[in-house]
PLY file of the C-alpha trace (Angstrom):
ply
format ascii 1.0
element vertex 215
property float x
property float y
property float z
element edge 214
property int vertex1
property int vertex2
end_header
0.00 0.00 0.00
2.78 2.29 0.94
4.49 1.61 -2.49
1.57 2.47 -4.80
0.92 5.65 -2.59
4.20 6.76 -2.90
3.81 7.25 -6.63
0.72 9.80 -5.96
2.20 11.47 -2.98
2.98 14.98 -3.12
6.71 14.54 -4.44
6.44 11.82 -6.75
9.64 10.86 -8.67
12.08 13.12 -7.12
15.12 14.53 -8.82
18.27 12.70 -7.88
21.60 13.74 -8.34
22.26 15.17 -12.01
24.84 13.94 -13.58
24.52 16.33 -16.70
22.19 18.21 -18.70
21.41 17.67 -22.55
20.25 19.91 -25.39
16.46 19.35 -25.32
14.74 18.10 -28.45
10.92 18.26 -28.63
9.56 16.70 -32.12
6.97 19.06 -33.66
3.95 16.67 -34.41
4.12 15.37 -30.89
4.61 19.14 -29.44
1.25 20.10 -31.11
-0.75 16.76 -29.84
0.44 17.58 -26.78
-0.51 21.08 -26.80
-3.54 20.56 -28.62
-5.07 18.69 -25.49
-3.84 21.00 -23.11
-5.56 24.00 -24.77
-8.51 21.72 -25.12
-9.01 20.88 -21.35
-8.02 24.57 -20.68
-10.75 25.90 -22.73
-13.38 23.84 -20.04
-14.68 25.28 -17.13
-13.41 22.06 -15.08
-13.25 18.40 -15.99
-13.71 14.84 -14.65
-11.84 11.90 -15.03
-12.28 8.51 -13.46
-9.36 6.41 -13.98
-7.67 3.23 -13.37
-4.28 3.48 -11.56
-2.05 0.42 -12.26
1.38 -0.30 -10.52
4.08 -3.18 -10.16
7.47 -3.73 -11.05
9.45 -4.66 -13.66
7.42 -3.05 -15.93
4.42 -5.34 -14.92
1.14 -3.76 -13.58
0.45 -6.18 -10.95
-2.42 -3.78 -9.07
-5.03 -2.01 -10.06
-7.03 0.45 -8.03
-9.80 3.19 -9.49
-9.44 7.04 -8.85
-11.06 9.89 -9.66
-9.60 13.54 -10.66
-11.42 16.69 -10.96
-9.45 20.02 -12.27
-10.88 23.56 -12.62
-8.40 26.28 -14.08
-4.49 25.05 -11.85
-6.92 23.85 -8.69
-7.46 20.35 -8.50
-8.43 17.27 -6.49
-7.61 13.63 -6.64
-8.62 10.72 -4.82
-6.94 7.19 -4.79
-7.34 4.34 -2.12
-7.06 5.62 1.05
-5.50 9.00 -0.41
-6.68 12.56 -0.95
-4.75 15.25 -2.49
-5.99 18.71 -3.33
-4.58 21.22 -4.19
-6.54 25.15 -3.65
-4.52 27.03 -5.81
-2.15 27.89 -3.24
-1.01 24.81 -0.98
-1.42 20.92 -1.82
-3.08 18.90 0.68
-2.13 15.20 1.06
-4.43 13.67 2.84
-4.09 9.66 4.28
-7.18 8.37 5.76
-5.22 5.27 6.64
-2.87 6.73 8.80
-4.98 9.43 9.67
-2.31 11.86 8.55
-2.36 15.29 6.50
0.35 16.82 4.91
0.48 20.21 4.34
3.29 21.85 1.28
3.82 24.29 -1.28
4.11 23.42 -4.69
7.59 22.51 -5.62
9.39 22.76 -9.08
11.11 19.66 -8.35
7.99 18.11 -7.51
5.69 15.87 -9.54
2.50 15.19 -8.81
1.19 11.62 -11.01
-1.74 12.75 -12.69
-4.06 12.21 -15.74
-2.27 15.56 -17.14
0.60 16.63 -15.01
2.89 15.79 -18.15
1.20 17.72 -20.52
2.89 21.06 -19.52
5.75 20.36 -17.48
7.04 18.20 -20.93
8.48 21.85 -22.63
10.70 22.30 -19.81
11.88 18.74 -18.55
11.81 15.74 -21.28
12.68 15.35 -24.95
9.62 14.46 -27.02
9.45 12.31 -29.77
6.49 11.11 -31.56
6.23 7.16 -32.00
3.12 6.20 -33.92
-0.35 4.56 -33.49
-1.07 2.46 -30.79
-4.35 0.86 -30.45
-5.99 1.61 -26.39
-9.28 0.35 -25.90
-10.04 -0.03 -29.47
-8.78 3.41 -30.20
-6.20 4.27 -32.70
-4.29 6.59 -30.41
-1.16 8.58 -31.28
1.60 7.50 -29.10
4.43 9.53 -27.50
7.13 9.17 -25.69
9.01 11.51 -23.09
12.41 10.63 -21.83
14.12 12.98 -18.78
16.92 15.70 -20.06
18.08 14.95 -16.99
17.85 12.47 -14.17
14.81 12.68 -12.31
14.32 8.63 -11.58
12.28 8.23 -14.15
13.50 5.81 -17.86
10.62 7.63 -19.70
6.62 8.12 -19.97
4.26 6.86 -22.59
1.20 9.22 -23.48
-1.69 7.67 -25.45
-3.66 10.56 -26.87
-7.28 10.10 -28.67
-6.07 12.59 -31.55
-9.88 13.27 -32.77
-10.90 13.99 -29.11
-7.83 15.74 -28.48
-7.42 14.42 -24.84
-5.49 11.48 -23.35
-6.52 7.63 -23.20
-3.50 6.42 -21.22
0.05 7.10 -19.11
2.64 5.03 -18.47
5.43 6.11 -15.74
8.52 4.20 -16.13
10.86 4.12 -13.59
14.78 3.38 -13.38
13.83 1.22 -10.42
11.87 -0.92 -13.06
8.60 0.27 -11.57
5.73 1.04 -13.52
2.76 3.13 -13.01
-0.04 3.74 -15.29
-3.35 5.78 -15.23
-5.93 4.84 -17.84
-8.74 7.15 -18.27
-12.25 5.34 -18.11
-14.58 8.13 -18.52
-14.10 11.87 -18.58
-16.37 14.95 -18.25
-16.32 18.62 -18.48
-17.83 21.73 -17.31
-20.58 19.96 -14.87
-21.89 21.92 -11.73
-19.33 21.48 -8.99
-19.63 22.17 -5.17
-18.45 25.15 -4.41
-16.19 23.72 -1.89
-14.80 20.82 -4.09
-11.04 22.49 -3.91
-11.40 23.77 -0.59
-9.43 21.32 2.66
-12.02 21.93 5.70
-9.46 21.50 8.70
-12.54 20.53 10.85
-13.08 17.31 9.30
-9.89 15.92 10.31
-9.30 17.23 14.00
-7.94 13.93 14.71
-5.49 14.19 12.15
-1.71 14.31 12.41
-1.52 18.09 10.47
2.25 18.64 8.68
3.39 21.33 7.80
6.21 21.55 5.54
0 1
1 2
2 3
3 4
4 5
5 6
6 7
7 8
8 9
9 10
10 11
11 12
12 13
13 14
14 15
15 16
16 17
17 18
18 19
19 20
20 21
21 22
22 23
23 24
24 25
25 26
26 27
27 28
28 29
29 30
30 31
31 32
32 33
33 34
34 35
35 36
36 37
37 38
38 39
39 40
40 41
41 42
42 43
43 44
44 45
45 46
46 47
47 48
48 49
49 50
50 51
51 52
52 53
53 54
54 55
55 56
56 57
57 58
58 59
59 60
60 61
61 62
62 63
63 64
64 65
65 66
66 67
67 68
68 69
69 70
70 71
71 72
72 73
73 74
74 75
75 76
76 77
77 78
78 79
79 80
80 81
81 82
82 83
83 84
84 85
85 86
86 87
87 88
88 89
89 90
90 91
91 92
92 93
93 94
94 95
95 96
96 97
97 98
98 99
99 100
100 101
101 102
102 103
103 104
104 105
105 106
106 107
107 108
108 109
109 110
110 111
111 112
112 113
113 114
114 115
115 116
116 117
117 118
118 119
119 120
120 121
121 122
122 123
123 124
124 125
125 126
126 127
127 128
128 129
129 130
130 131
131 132
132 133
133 134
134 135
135 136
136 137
137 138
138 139
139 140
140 141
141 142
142 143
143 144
144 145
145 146
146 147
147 148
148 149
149 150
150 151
151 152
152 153
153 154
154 155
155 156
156 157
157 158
158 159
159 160
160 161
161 162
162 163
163 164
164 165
165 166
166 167
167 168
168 169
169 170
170 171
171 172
172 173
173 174
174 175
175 176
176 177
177 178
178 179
179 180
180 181
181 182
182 183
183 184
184 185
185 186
186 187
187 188
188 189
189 190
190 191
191 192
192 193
193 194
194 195
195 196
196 197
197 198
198 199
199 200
200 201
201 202
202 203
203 204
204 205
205 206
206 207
207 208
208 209
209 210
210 211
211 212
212 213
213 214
């Protein structure tokens, strides 16, 4: 249980030591799949996924567990297991019902969090991009890219499955150097629906019995 939550926590794959840094190179048909979804979930008020997370080693998904997502402009809130994470726009709360435990941070540059579309921005910046085909996901002929790290951040590379007609994602794959693997594979997805007011809001009076962490 640990493991897999590790993977969502608020630091994901860390940056490790870096041994050097290489000339980025970002092919152009994959750049504009890639930033034709982003300015197509952008353009929604907010939007929905439920999704399958998959883990396991070796680049076997041995586990898989459902979540759901929910984004509105950067404010977002997923929910995994016994995890919570939201973010408000300002702090990200990670919230462990398990160990009745809440962690408290700001966003971090080094930081990843594993999401259905933390890769679709932070790509210009950190990985080269290189545009690999069709792939067929869920009976959908989906254009398939890959992103490998300019420089060492644990990860080998990522796989992005992208429904190019729909212009948003099917499917990510998170390869690590460790030989673990985690996916997310979007099951249904929704946009612009009535949302509580409160969905990106952490209400400290729900967990009073919580250890609170600051960082």
């Amino acid at each position: 249980m640990k493991k897999i939550i590790s993977k969502i926590a608020i630091v994901g794959f860390v940056a490790g030591s870096i041994a050097f840094v290489q000339a980025q190179k970002i092919d152009a048909k994959a750049k504009k799949i890639l930033d034709d979804v982003t300015a197509n979930y952008k353009s929604k008020k907010n939007s929905y996924f439920k999704f399958a997370f998959g883990s396991g080693v070796n680049g076997v998904v041995s586990k898989n567990e459902p979540g759901i997502y929910y984004t509105a402009g950067d404010k977002y809130k997923l929910k995994i297991m016994e995890t919570e994470q939201i973010f408000d726009g300002s702090k990200i709360y990670n919230i462990n019902t398990e160990d009745m435990e809440v962690t408290v941070a700001k966003p971090n540059a080094s930081s990843t969090m594993f999401s259905p579309i933390n890769y679709l921005t932070s790509y210009r910046n950190d990985y080269n991009v290189s545009y690999n085909g069709k792939k067929t996901v869920d009976g959908v002929s989906a254009d398939f890219i890959k992103l490998t790290p300019v420089k060492a951040n644990g990860l080998k590379y990522i796989y992005i499955y992208i429904d190019g007609a729909k212009k948003q994602m099917l499917k990510l794959e998170q390869h690590g150097n460790n030989k673990d693997i985690a996916v997310i594979s979007i099951k249904e997805y929704k946009e612009n629906q009535q949302l509580d007011a409160n969905m990106f809001v952490f209400d400290k009076n729900k967990y009073k019995n919580y250890l609170v962490t600051e960082l």
